[in-house]
LUMDREN-301117 format. One record per residue: residue in one letter; y negated, x, z of N, C-alpha, C in turn. Coordinates in Angstrom, 2 decimals. Each point is the difference from the previous one (the first is absolute). Example, Ala and Ser with C-alpha at 12.3 -4.5 7.8 and 13.67 -1.06 7.14 Angstrom:
% LUMDREN-301117
@r:A n_Y:5.69 n_X:13.19 n_Z:7.80 ca_Y:-1.19 ca_X:-0.89 ca_Z:0.00 c_Y:-1.20 c_X:0.90 c_Z:0.00;
@r:S n_Y:-1.05 n_X:-0.35 n_Z:-0.72 ca_Y:-1.19 ca_X:0.82 ca_Z:0.06 c_Y:-1.09 c_X:-0.77 c_Z:0.73;
//
This chain:
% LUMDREN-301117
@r:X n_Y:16.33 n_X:20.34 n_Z:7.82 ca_Y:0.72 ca_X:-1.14 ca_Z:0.53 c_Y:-0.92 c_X:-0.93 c_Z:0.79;
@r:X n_Y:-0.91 n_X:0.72 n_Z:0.83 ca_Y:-0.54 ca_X:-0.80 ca_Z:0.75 c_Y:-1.10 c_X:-1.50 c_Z:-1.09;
@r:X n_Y:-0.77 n_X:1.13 n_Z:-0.91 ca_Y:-0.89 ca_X:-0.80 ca_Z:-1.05 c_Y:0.78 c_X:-1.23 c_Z:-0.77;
@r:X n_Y:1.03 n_X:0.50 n_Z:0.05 ca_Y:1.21 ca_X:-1.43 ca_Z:-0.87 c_Y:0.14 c_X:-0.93 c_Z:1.25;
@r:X n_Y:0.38 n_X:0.24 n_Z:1.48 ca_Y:-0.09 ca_X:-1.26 ca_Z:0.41 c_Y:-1.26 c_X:-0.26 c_Z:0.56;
@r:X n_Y:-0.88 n_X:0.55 n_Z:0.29 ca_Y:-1.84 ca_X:-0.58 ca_Z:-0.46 c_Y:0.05 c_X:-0.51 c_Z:-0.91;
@r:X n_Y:0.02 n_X:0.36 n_Z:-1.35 ca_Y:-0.01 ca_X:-1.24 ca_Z:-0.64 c_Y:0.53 c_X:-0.99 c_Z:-0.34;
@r:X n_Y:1.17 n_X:0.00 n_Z:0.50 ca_Y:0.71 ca_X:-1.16 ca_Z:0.19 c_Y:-0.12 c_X:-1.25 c_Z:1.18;
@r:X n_Y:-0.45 n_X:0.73 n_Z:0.96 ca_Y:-0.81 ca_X:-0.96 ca_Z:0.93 c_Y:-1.39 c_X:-0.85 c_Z:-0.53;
@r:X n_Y:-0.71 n_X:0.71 n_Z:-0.90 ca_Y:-1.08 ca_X:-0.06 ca_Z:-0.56 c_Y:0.33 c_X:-0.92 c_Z:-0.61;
@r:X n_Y:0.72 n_X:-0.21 n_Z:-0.93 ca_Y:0.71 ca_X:-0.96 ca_Z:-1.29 c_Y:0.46 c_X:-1.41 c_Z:0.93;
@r:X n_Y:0.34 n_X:0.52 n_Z:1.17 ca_Y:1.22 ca_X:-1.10 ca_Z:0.29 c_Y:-1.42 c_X:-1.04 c_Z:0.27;
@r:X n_Y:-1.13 n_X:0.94 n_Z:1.24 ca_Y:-0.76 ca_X:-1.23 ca_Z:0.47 c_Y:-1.24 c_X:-0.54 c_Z:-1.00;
@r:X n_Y:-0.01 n_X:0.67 n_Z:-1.27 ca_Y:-0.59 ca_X:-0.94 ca_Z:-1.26 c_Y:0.29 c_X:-1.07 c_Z:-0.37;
@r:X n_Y:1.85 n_X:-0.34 n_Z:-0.12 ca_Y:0.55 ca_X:-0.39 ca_Z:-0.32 c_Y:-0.10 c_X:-1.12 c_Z:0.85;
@r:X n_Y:0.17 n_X:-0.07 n_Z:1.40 ca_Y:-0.04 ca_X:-0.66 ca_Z:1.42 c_Y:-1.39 c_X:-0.65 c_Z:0.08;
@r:X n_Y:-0.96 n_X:0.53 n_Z:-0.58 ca_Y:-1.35 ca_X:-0.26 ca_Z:-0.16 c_Y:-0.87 c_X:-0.89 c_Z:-1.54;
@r:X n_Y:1.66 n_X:0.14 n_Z:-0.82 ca_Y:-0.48 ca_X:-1.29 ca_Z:-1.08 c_Y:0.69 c_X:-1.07 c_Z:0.46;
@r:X n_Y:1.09 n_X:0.08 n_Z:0.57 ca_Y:0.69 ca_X:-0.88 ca_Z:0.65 c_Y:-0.67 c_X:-1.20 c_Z:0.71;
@r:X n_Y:-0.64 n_X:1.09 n_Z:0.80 ca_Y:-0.97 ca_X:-1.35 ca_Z:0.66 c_Y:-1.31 c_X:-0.62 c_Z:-0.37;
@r:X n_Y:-0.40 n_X:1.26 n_Z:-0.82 ca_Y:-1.10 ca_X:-1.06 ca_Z:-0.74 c_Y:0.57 c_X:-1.21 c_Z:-1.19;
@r:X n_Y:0.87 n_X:0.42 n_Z:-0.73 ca_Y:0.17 ca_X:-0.76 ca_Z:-0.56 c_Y:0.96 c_X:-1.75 c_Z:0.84;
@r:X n_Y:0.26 n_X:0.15 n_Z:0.97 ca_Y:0.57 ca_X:-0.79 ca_Z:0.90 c_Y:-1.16 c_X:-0.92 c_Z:0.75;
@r:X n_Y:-1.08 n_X:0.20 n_Z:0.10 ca_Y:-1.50 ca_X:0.15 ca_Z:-0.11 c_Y:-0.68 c_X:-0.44 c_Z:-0.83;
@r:X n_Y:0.23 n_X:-0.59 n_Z:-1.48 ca_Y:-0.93 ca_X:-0.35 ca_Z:-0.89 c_Y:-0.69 c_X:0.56 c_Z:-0.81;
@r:X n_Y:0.25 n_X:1.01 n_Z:0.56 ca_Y:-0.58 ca_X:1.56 ca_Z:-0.84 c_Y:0.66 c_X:0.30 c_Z:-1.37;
@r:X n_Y:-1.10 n_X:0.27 n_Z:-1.23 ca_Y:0.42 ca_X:0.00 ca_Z:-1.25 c_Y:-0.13 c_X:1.70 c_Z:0.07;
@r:X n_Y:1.34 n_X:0.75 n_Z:-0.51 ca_Y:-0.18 ca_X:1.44 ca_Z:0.10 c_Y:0.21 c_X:0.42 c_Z:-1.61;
@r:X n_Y:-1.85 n_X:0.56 n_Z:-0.01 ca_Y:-0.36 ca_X:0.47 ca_Z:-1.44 c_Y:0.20 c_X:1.12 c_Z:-0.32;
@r:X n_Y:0.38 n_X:1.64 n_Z:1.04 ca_Y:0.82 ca_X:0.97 ca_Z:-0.53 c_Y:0.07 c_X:1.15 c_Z:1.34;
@r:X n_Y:1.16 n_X:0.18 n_Z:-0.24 ca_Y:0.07 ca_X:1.06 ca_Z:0.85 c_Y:-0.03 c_X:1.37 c_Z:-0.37;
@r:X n_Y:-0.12 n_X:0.74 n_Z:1.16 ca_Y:-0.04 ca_X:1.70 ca_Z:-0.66 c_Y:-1.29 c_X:0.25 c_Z:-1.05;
@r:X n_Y:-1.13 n_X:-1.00 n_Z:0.18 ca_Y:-1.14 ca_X:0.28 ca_Z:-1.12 c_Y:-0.51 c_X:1.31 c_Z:0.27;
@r:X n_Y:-0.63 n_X:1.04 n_Z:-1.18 ca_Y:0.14 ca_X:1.11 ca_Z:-0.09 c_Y:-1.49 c_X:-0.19 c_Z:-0.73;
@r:X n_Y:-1.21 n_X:0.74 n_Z:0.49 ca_Y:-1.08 ca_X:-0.04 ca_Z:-0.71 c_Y:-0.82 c_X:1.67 c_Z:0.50;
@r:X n_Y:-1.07 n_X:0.43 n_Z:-0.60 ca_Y:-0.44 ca_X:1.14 ca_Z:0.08 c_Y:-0.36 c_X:0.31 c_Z:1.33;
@r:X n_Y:-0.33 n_X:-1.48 n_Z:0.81 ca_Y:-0.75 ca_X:0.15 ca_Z:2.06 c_Y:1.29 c_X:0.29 c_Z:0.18;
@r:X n_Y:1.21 n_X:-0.17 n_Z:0.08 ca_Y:1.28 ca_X:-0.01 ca_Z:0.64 c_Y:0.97 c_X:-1.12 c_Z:-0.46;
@r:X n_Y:0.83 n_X:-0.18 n_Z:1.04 ca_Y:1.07 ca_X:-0.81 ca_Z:0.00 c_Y:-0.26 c_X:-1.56 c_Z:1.16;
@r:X n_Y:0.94 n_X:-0.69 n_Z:-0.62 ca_Y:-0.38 ca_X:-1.63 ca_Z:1.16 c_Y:1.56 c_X:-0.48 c_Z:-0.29;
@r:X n_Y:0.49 n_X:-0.18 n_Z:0.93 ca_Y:1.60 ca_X:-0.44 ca_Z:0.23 c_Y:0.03 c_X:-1.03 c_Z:-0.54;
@r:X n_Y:-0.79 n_X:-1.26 n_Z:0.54 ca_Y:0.19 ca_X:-1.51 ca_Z:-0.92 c_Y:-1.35 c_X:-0.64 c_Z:-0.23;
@r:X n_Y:-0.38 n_X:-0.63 n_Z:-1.12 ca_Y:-1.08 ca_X:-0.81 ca_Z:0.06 c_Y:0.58 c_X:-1.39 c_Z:0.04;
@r:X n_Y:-0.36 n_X:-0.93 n_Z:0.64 ca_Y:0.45 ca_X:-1.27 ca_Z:-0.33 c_Y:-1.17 c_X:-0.95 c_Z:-0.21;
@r:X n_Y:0.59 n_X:-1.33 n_Z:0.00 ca_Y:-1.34 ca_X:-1.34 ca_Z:-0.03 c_Y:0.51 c_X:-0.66 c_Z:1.07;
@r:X n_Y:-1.17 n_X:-0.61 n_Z:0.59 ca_Y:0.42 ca_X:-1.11 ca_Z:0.88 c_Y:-1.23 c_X:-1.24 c_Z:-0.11;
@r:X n_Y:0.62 n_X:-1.01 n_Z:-0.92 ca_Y:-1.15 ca_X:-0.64 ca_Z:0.00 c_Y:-1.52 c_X:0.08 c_Z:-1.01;
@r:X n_Y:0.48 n_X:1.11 n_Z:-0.40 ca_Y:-0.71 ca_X:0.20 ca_Z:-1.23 c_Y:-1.19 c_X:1.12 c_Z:0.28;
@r:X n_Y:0.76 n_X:0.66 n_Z:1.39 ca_Y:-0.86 ca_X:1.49 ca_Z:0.81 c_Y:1.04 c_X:0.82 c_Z:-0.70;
@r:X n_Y:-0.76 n_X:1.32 n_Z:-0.19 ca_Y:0.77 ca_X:1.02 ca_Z:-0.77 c_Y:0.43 c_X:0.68 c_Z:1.53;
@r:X n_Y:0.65 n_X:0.72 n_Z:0.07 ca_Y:0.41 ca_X:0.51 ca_Z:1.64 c_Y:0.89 c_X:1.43 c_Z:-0.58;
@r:X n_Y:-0.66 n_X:1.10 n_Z:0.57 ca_Y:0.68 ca_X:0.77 ca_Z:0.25 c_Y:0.83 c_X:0.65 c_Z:1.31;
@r:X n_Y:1.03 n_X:0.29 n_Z:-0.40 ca_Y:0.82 ca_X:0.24 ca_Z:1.34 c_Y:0.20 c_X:1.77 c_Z:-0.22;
@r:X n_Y:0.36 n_X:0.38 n_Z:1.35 ca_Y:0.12 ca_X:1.64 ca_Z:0.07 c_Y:0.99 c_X:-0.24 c_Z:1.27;
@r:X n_Y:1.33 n_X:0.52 n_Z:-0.67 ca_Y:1.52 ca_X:-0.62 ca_Z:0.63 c_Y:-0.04 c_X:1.77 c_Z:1.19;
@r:X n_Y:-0.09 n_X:0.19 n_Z:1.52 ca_Y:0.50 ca_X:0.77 ca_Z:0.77 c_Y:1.05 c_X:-0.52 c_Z:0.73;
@r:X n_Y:1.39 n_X:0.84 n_Z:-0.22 ca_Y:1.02 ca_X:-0.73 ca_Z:0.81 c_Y:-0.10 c_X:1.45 c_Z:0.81;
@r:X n_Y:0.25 n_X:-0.55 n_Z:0.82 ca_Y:-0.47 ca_X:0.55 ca_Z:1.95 c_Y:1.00 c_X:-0.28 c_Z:1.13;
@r:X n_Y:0.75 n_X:0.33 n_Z:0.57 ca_Y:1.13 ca_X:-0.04 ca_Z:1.11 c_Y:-0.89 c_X:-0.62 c_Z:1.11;
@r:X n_Y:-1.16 n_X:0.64 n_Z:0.10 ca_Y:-0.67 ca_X:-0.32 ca_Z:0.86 c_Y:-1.28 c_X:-0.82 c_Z:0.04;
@r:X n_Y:-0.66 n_X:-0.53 n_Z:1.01 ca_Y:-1.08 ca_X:-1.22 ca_Z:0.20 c_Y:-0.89 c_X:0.06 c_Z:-1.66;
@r:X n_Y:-0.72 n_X:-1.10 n_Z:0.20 ca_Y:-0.82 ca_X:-0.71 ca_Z:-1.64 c_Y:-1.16 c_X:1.18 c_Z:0.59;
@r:X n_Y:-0.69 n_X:0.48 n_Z:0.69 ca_Y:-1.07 ca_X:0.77 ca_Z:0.07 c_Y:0.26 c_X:0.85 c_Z:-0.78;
@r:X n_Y:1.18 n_X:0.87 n_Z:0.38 ca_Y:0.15 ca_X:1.58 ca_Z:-0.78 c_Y:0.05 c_X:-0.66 c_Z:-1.61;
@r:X n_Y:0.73 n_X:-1.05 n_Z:-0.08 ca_Y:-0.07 ca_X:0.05 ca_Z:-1.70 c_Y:-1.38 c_X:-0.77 c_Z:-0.70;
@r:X n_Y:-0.96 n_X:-0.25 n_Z:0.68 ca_Y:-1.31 ca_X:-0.44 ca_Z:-0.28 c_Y:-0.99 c_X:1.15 c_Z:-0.14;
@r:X n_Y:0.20 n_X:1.12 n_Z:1.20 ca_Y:-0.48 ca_X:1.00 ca_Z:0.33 c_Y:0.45 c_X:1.20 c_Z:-1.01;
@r:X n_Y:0.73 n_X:-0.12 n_Z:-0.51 ca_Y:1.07 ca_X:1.23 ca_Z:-1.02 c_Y:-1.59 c_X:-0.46 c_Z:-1.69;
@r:X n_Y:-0.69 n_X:-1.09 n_Z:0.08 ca_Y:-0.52 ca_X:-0.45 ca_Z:-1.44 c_Y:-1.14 c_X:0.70 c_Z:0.05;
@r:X n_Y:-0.61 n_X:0.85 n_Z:-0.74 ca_Y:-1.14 ca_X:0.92 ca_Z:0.54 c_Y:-0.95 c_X:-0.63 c_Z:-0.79;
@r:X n_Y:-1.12 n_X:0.49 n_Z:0.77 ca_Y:-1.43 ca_X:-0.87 ca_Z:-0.36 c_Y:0.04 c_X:0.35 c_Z:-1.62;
@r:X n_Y:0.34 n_X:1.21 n_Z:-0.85 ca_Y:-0.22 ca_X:0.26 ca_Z:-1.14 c_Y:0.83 c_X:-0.99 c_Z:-0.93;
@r:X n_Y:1.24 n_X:-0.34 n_Z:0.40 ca_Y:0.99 ca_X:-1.08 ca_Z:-0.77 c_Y:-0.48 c_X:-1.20 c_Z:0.29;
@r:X n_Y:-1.17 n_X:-0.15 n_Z:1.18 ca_Y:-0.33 ca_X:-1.58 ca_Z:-0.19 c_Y:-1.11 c_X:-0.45 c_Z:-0.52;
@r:X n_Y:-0.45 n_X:1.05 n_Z:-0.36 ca_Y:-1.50 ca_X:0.19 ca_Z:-0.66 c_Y:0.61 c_X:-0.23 c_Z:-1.83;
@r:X n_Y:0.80 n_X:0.83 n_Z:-0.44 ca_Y:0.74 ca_X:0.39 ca_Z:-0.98 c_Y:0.44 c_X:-1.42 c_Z:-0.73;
@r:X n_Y:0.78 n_X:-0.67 n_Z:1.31 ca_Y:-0.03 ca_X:-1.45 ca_Z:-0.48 c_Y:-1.10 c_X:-1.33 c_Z:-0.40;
@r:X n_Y:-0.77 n_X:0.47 n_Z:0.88 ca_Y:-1.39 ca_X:-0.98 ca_Z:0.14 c_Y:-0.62 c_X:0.04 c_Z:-0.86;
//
């Protein structure tokens, strides 16, 4: 029970998080992309920058959900 509404929180602030990019100017080229390094919640464009996003919805302050991205997933992306 608990993992169903985790991921439903998970879902909701993806969702909350194309919202505003796309409210934003932001062209969103796919979500949930799935490749052999891992997973990436949204890639979008802005401007003709490819931008990847990595969606943490967090109850609490922007640190913990900046701090939750580990050096290996940002390397992974890079």
């Amino acid at each position: 029970m608990i993992n169903k509404n985790i991921k439903q929180i998970g879902s909701k602030g993806e969702e909350l998080a194309r919202e505003f990019l796309m409210a934003n100017n932001y062209q969103i080229i796919k979500t949930n992309f799935h490749s052999p390094y891992g997973e990436i919640d949204i890639i979008a464009k802005d401007n003709g920058t490819l931008v990847f996003i990595e969606v943490k919805t967090r109850s609490s302050n922007l640190d913990s959900a900046l701090n939750s991205i580990s050096i290996s997933k940002r390397k992974k992306i890079s």
